[in-house]
Every structure is written in C-alpha cells, then in structure tokens.
C-alpha positions in Angstrom: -5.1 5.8 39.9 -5.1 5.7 36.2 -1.5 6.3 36.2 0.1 2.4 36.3 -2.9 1.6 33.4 -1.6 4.5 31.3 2.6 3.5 31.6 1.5 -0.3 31.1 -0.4 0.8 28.2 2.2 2.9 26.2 4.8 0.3 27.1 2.7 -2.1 25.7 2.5 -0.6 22.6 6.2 0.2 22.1 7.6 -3.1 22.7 4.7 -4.7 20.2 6.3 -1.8 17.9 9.6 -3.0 18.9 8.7 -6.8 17.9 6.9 -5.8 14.7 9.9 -4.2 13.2 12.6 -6.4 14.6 10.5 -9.6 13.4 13.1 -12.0 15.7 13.7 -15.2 13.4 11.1 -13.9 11.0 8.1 -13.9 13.2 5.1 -12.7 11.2 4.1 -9.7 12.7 0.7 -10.1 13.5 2.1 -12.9 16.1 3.5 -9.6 17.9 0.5 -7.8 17.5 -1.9 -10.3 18.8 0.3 -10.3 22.3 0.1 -6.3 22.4 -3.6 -6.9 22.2 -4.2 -9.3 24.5 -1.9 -7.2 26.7 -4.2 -3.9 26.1 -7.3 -6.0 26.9 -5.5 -7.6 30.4 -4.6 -3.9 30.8 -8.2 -2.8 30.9 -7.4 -0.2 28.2 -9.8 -1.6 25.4 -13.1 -2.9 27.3 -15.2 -6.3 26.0 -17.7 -4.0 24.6 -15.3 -1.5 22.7 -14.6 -4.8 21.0 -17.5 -4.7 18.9 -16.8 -1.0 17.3 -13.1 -2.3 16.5 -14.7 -5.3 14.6 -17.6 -2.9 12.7 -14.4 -0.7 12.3 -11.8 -2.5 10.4 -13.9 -5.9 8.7 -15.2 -4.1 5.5 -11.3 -2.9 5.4 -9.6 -6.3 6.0 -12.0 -8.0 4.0 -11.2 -5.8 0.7 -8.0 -6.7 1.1 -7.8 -10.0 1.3 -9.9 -10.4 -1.5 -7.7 -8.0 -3.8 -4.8 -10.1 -2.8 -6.7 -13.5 -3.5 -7.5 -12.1 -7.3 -3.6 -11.1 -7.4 -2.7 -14.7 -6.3 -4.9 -15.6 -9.5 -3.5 -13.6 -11.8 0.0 -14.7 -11.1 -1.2 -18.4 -11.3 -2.1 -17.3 -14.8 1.1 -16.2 -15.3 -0.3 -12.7 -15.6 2.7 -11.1 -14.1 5.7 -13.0 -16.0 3.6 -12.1 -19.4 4.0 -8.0 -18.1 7.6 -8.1 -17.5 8.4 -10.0 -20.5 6.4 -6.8 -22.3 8.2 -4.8 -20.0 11.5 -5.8 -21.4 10.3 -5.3 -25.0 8.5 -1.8 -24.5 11.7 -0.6 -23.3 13.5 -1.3 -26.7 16.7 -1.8 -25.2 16.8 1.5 -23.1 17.6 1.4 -20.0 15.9 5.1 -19.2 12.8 3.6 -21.3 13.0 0.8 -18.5 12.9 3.2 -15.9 9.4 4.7 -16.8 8.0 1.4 -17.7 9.2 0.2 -14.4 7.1 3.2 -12.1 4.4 2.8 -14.7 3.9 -0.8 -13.6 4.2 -0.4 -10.2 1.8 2.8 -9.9 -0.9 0.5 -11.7 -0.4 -2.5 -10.1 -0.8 -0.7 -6.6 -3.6 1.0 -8.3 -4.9 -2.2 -9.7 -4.7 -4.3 -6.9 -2.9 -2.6 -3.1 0.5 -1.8 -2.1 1.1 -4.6 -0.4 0.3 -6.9 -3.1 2.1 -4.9 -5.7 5.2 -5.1 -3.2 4.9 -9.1 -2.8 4.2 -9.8 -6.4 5.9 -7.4 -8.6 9.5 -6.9 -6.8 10.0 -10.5 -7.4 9.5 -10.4 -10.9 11.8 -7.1 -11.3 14.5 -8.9 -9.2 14.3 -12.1 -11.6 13.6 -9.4 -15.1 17.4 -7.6 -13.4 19.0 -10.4 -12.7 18.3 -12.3 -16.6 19.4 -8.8 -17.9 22.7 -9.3 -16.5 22.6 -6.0 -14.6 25.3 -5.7 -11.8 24.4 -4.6 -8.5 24.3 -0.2 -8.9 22.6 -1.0 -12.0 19.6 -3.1 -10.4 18.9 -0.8 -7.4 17.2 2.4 -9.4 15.0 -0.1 -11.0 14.4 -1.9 -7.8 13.8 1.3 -5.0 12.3 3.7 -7.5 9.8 0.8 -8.3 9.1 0.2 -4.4 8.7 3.5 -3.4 6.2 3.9 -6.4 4.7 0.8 -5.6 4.1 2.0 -1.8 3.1 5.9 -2.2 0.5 4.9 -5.0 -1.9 3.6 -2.3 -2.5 7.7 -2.3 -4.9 8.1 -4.8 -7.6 6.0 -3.8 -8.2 4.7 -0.6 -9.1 1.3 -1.7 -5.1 0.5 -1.9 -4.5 0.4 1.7 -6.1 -1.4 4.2 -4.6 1.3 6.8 -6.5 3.6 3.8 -9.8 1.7 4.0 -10.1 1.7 8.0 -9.5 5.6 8.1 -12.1 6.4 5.6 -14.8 4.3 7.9 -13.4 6.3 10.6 -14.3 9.6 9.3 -17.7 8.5 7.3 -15.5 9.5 3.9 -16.8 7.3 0.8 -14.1 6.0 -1.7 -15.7 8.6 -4.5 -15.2 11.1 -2.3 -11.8 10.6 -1.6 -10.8 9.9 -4.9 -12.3 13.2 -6.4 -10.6 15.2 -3.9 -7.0 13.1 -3.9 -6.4 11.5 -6.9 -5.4 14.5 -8.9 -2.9 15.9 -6.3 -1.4 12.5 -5.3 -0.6 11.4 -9.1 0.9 14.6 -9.6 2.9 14.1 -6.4 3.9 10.6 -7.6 4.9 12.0 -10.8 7.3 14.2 -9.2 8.6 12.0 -7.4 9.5 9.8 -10.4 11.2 13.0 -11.8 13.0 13.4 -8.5 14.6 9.8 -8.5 15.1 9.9 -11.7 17.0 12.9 -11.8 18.8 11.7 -8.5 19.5 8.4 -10.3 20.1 9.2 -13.9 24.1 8.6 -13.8 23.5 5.1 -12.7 21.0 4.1 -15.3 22.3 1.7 -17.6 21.8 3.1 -20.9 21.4 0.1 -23.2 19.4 -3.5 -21.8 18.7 -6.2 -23.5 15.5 -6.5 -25.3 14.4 -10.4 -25.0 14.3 -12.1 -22.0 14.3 -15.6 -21.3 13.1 -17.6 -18.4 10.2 -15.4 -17.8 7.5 -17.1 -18.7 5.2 -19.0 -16.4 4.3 -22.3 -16.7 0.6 -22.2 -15.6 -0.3 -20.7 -18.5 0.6 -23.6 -21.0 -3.1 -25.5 -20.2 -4.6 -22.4 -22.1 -4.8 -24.4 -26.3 -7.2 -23.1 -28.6 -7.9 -24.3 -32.2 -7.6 -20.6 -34.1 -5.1 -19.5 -36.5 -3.7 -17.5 -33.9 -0.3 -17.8 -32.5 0.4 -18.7 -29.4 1.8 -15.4 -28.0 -1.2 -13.6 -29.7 -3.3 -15.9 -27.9 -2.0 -15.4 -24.5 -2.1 -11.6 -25.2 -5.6 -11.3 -25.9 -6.5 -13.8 -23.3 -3.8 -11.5 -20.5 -6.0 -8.5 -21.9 -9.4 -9.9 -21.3 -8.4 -10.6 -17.8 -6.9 -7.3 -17.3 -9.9 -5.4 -18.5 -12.2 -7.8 -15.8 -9.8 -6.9 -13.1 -10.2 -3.2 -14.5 -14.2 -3.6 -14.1 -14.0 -5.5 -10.4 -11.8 -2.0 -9.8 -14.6 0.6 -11.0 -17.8 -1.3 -9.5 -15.8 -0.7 -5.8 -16.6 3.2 -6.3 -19.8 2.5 -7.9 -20.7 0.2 -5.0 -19.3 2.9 -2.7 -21.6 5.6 -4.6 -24.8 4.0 -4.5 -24.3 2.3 -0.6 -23.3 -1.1 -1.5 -20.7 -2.6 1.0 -17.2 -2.7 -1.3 -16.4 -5.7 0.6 -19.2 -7.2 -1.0 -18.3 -6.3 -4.5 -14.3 -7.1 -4.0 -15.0 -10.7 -3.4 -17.4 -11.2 -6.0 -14.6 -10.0 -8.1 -12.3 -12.5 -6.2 -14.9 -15.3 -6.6 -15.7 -15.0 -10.7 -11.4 -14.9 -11.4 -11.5 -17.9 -8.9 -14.2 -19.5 -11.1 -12.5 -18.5 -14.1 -9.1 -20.0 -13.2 -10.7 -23.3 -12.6 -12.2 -23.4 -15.6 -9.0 -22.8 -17.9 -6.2 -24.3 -15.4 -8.1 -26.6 -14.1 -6.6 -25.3 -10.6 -9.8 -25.6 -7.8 -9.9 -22.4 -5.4 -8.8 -24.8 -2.5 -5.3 -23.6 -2.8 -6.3 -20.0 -1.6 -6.7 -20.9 2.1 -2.7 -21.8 2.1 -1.8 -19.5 0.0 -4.1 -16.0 0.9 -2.1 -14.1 3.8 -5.0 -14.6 6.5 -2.8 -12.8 9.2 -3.2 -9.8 7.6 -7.3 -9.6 9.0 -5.1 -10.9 12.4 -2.2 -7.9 12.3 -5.8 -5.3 11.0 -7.3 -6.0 14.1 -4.6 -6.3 16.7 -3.0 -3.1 16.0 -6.4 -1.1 16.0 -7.0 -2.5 19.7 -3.5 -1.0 20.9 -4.4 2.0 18.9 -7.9 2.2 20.4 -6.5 1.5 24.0 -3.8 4.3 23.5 -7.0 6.8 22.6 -8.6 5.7 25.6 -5.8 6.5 28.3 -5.8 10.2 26.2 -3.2 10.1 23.6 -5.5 11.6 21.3 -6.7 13.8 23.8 -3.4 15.0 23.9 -2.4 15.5 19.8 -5.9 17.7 19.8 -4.7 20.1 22.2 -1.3 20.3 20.5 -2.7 20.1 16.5 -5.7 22.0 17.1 -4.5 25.6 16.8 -2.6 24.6 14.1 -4.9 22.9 12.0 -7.9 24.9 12.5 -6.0 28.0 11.2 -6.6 27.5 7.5 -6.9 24.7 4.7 -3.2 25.0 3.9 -2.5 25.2 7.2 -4.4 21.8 8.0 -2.7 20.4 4.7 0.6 20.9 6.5 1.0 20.5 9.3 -1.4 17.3 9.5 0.6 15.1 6.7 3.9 16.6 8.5 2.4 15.1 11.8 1.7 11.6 10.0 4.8 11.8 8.3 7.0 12.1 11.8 4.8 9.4 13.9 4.8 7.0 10.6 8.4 7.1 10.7 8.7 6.7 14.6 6.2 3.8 15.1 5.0 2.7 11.3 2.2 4.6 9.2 -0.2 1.7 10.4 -0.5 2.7 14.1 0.4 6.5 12.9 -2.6 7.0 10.7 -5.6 5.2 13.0 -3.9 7.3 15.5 -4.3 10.7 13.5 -7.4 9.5 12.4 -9.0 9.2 15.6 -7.2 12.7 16.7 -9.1 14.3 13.7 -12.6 13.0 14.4 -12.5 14.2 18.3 -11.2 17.9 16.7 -14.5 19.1 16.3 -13.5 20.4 12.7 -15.6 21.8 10.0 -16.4 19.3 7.6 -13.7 20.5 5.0 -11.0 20.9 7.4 -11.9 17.4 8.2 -11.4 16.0 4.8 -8.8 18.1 3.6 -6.6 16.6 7.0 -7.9 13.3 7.0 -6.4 13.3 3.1 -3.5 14.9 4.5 -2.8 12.5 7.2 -3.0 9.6 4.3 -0.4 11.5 2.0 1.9 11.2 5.6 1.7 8.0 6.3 1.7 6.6 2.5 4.1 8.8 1.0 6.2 10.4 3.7 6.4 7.5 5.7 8.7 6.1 3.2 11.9 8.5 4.5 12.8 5.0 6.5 12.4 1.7 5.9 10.6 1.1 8.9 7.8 4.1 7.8 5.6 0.9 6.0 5.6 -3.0 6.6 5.6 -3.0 2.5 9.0 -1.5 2.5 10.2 -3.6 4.7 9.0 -6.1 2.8 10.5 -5.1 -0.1 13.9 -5.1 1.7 13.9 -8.6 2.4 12.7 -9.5 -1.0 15.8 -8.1 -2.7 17.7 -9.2 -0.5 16.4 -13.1 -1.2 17.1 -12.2 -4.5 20.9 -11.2 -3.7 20.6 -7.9 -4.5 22.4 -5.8 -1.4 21.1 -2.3 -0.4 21.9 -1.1 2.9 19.6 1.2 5.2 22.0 3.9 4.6 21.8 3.0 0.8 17.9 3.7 1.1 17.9 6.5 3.4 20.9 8.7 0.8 18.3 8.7 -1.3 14.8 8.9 0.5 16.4 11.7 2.1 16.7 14.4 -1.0 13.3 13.1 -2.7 10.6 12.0 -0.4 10.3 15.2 1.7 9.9 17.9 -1.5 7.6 15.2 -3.0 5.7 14.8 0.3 5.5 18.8 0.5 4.8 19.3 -2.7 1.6 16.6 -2.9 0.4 18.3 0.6 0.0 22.0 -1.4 -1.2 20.5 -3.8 -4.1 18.8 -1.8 -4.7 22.4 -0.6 -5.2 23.9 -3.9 -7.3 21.2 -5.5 -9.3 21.4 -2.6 -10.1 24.9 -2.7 -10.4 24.8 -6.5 -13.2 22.0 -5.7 -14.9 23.3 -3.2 
C-alpha cells in the first residue's frame, strides 16, 4: 500500500529538481522547493511532528549563513571589495600569471572568510568588472573567471562553517566545527592547491602574460563619508581602516570554533559578528541596518528548509535504507575504503540531483550505517569533499556555480556548458581523488 506514496514521492522530488535547475523566467529556487515540500507533506511522506527535527536540524545552519552573508553585504557597502581588487591589480605587477594566483588566493579566502555562496555573489562581479577595465578579450577573461569560481566553490571544504549544506551535515552526525576542521582542513587545502596547479597548467597558454597595473573605476563610492584630520593620505587611510575591518571579520571567524569548542551555539556568535559590523557601518556611513531586510537573501532559510523536507520524506519511504545496503560493504571495509567510495558516491548523486539534496542524503545514509565512530567521520568528511569539490564536474553539481554562470554572463562574458565541462573534465576528478587519499592518510596520521 505504500507503493503510490513511494512513486509520488520520488516524482516529487525530481520535478522540484527539475524546477530548481531550470529556474523558468528566473524563478528563485526556493519558490520550487517550497512546492516540493508542501507536496511531500500532502504526500504523507514527512509527518507534522517530523517537522519539528527538520527545524532543530537546519536553524543553527541557516541562521550562520545569513548572518555571514549580512556582514559581506557590509563590507561591500564599505567598499571593502572594490579596495581588494584595486590591490589585486597592483600585487600582480602587470603579470598576468601573478594575477592568476592572486585571483585563487582571493577567492579561497573570501569563501573561507565569509561562504561559498557569498564569495560567488560578491567577488565574480568584481573580477568581471577588474577583466573587463583591463581590456582582456573574451579567452583571456575565462581562466581568471572559472579558476576563480571553482576555487571560490570547493573552498567551503576546509571548514564546515562555509556551507550551509556543510553546517546542516555536521548537526546531523553530532561533528563540532573544531573537529572537522582538524581532521579536513589540511587535506582539503592541499587538494585546492592542486587543483590551482591543475588549471593552471591546463590554462597556462591562454594566460595573458602582461595586464595593466592601475585600474580605474574601481573604487566604491560608499567609502568617501570615511574624512579624518591626520596627516595621512587618503589611500593610507582607507587601507588601515579596510585592515581594521578585515582583522574584525578575522576575529568574528575564530570565536565560531571557539564558540563551537566550548558549547556555545555559532549561530549566536555569527550574528553578534553581523550585529557590531552593522553598528559599525552606521556609525561611519551613516547607513541604518534597515537596508538588510531588502537586501539579505531571506529565501535562502526558505530553499534550507524546503529541500531538507523532500530529503527527509525520500529517507522515510527507504531511500536511505536502500544506499546502506548498497555502501555498507563497501565502506565498512577500511578507512581508505570509506574515503572512496563515499566522496565518489557524493560526487555522482551531487552531479545528478545538486550536492544540496546529495549530501543530506548521504548524510542521513551514514548515520543509519551503524559505523564505528571513525569510519563515521572519516565518510561524513568524505561525503563533503563530493559534494563541494567533485560536484563541480557540471554546472548543475552546486546552485553557486550556477550562479556564477549567470553572473558572467550579465557581465557579457560567454562560456558555454561545454566550455566548463572541457575543462572540469581533466581537473576536478584527479583533484577530487587526490583530496579523498589524502583525507585517509591525515586521518590515520591523527588518529
């Protein structure tokens, strides 16, 4: 009798997937996700009462997020992100390899800084406009442009605070962010770092070799309130003043793992953060925080939520019942084994359906295993390297890609899916294998 619930269910969930990707007449997506919930709930997949565990679930998550986003929003009102790419043009002393670096440097610590997401939104605009004054034609923009997104995207890796998809997994499986940092953050920035070698070695040839060093037209206009009385110039005055910022920003960033350390709720500790650069903005733009309810992506709490009702109805008709019998064998064989296999398993499904359905899914398939608590980790770690870093083989693997492909595109810089894929193709699987082994021997080294 379950049959007709189990069909409705799965169908449910495909055509939401369907809707999501598709985004007819630029829908946002959590309208399309919202449906597929209500349809789940109609269904009789998700009960009233499993409700209540989705909300205690994904909150702390969504909530992290939005308020990382809200202090990027405040930075850029400062101006904070024209002032880097104006540096970004100077550091590279008129090399264009030099610009390649600085590019993936910026992009790893924005991601790292803030989340993938809002490094995708905030600093791909600011490339796009830093190309476009440089006078670069088209093949010239795009290895700037796709290395620094698929950077941007994979460094959510190293600590699970980049990635709301990140943040809901790790409540999931009890895992706290020191604890994931200690055991990722050494093999996912070397995996990042090989991928930078590998795209820059695939893209070498078409690397301008000389770019202009001074840019004009960069510089924000939000920042001209900031006067003082010193001595100092203007542009040593904005520098020191970008700095101070950067180094709060830095401190909002380490107090989430102390929080997480000592048992404090990050939430609570990201939007104090949010709040003081809120406060801070006020006082020296004079700009009052009532612009953040137009501006901060609420959907995104919407779209958290939505999703993790489909997923939680497609674990109730058995779905993960299902992956355990088939990953079980595999993954309880040995750590490597588990490494394997499980970020292979994330990378396939994140490239079918999206790495956001793909890892709640594998996350909940992990935490009805029955594993030893290593096995556990080392997958769940796994599983994030999948859907974060392997999911990127297609544009469709992440809703930041795809974000990212609209983005240069409003900024008229044309790359095709085949374009994307030509290259994803020879770099993303060695890199995702690679940062998988990798896992497995820092791992065992740790523990």
């Amino acid at each position: 009798m379950f049959q007709p619930m189990v069909w409705m269910t799965i169908l449910s969930f495909l055509v939401t997937l369907i809707f999501i990707l598709w985004r007819p007449r630029g829908v946002n997506e959590a309208i399309p996700a919202t449906v597929g919930a209500i349809l789940i709930l109609l269904i009789g997949s998700v009960s009233l009462s499993d409700l209540g565990q989705i909300t205690e679930t994904i909150s702390g998550a969504a909530i992290t997020i939005i308020a990382t986003i809200v202090m990027a929003i405040v930075l850029e009102s400062f101006g904070f992100f024209h002032w880097v790419a104006e540096k970004l043009a100077a550091k590279a002393r008129g090399s264009g390899i030099r610009l390649f670096w600085y590019v993936n440097l910026l992009c790893f610590l924005m991601t790292l800084f803030f989340n993938n997401d809002g490094s995708i939104l905030i600093t791909t605009p600011i490339l796009v406009m830093l190309l476009n004054n440089m006078g670069l034609k088209n093949h010239q923009k795009i290895p700037y442009l796709l290395s620094g997104g698929l950077i941007a995207t994979a460094s959510s890796a190293p600590i699970g605070v980049s990635n709301i998809v990140n943040l809901i997994a790790l409540k999931i499986v009890h895992m706290d962010l020191y604890m994931h940092t200690a055991m990722m953050f050494v093999p996912a920035t070397l995996g990042l770092l090989f991928l930078a070698g590998l795209l820059f070695l695939r893209f070498y040839k078409a690397l301008p070799r000389t770019v202009p060093v001074k840019i004009s037209g960069l510089t924000a206009p939000a920042y001209h309130p900031l006067k003082t009385k010193s001595s100092l110039s203007l542009d040593k005055e904005r520098s020191r003043f970008m700095r101070n910022i950067l180094l709060f920003v830095f401190a909002v960033r380490i107090s989430l793992f102390v929080a997480s350390f000592v048992g404090i709720p990050v939430s609570v500790m990201a939007v104090f953060g949010s709040l003081v650069l809120l406060g801070w903005r006020w006082f020296h733009l004079k700009i009052p925080p009532t612009d953040m309810l137009k501006k901060t992506p609420w959907y995104i709490l919407v779209f958290a939520f939505s999703m993790y009702v489909i997923i939680y109805g497609l674990h109730n008709i058995g779905l993960t019942a299902w992956l355990i019998d088939f990953m079980h064998p595999m993954v309880s064989g040995s750590l490597l084994h588990a490494s394997v296999m499980m970020g292979t398993l994330l990378t396939i499904l994140s490239n079918l359906f999206n790495n956001h359905p793909a890892l709640m899914i594998g996350t909940l398939t992990l935490t009805n295993m029955h594993l030893n608590p290593l096995t556990l980790k080392i997958s769940y770690l796994a599983s994030v390297i999948g859907s974060d870093m392997g999911a990127l083989l297609l544009p469709m693997g992440t809703l930041a890609t795809l974000m990212w492909m609209h983005i240069i595109r409003r900024g008229k810089v044309k790359i095709t899916w085949w374009q994307y894929v030509k290259i994803t193709l020879v770099v993303i699987p060695p890199a995702t294998l690679f940062t998988l082994v990798v896992l497995y021997y820092w791992v065992s080294w740790l523990f």
